[in-house]
C-alpha positions, 0 to 999 in steps of 0.5 A: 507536500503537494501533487507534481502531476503533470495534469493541470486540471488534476493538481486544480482540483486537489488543490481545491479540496479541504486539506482534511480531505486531502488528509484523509486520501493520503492516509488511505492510500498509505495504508493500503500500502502498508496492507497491499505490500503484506498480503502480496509478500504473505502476511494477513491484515486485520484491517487497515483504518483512518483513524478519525480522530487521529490516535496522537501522531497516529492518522492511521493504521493497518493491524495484521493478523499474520506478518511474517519477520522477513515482511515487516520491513518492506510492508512498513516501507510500502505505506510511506512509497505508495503516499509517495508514488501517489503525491508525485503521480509516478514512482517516486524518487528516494528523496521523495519518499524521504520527505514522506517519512520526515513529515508524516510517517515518523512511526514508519521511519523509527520502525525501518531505522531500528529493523532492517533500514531501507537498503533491502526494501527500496529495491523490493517494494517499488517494482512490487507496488507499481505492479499492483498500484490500480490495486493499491488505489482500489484499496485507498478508495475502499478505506477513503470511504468506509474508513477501513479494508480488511484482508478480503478487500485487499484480496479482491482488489489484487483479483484473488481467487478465493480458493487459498491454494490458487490465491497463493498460487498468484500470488507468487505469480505476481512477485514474479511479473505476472499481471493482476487477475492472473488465471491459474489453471490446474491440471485435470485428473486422469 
């Protein structure tokens, strides 16, 4: 599967480079999918890798400290989505991120057929993640590079506060439409 973008001059020059740099990029932005999705919906990562090499079908994973039940099924649909948002270089249609999870997110597939399936999530996680995708990028860009993200990158990415209670506070913020970097005010005591 290759880039539609409308960009001439960016479909050029992802064309241009090796397929295992193209590998590489798709499974970090997969996998920060899967951890931007959790931490926006309240789950914890441990981190999210490139596995080089690749753990039999497995070229990358995210481990999660905490995932609540009801984040599984929509954090499992947001890797494949954001691999296909970033192929398609706009919100991708359902076939799409179909084509995605028939060719290289099997794992991600047979998890959504077994759990919940993809009603629920299809309608959740797009708006979610097209919100935040600069963060879904910026967290692809940290994985790219180092091979992995942990949670804190995921945070700063999302431009978390690092006091829990505000960072929760926009979190919910967020899931409700507000931008990135949303300031929290607290009132003062009297």
């Amino acid at each position: 599967m290759m880039p539609s973008w409308t960009d001439p001059a960016a479909l050029a020059a992802w064309q241009r480079l090796p397929v295992e740099t193209r590998r590489r990029v798709l499974v970090a932005v997969h996998e920060s999918g899967h951890a931007c999705a959790a931490t926006l919906l309240g789950g914890r990562i441990a981190k999210a890798v490139v596995l080089d090499p690749p753990e039999g079908n497995a070229t990358g994973k995210t481990v999660y400290q905490e995932l609540p039940a009801q984040v599984a099924a929509p954090s499992t649909f947001a890797g494949p989505w954001a691999e296909a948002r970033f192929l398609a270089g706009t919100r991708p249609t359902a076939r799409q991120v179909e084509a995605v999870l028939a060719s290289r997110a099997v794992c991600d597939r047979d998890e959504l057929l077994a759990g919940a399936g993809t009603a629920f999530v299809a309608t959740t996680v797009p708006p979610l993640l097209e919100q935040v995708w600069s963060a879904v990028i910026e967290v692809a860009r940290v994985i790219n590079r180092s091979g992995e993200a942990s949670h804190h990158d995921v945070c700063s990415a999302l431009k978390l506060d690092a006091d829990p209670a505000t960072a929760a506070h926009q979190l919910a913020l967020i899931r409700g439409g507000a931008e990135l970097g949303v300031t929290v005010t607290r009132p003062v005591a009297i």
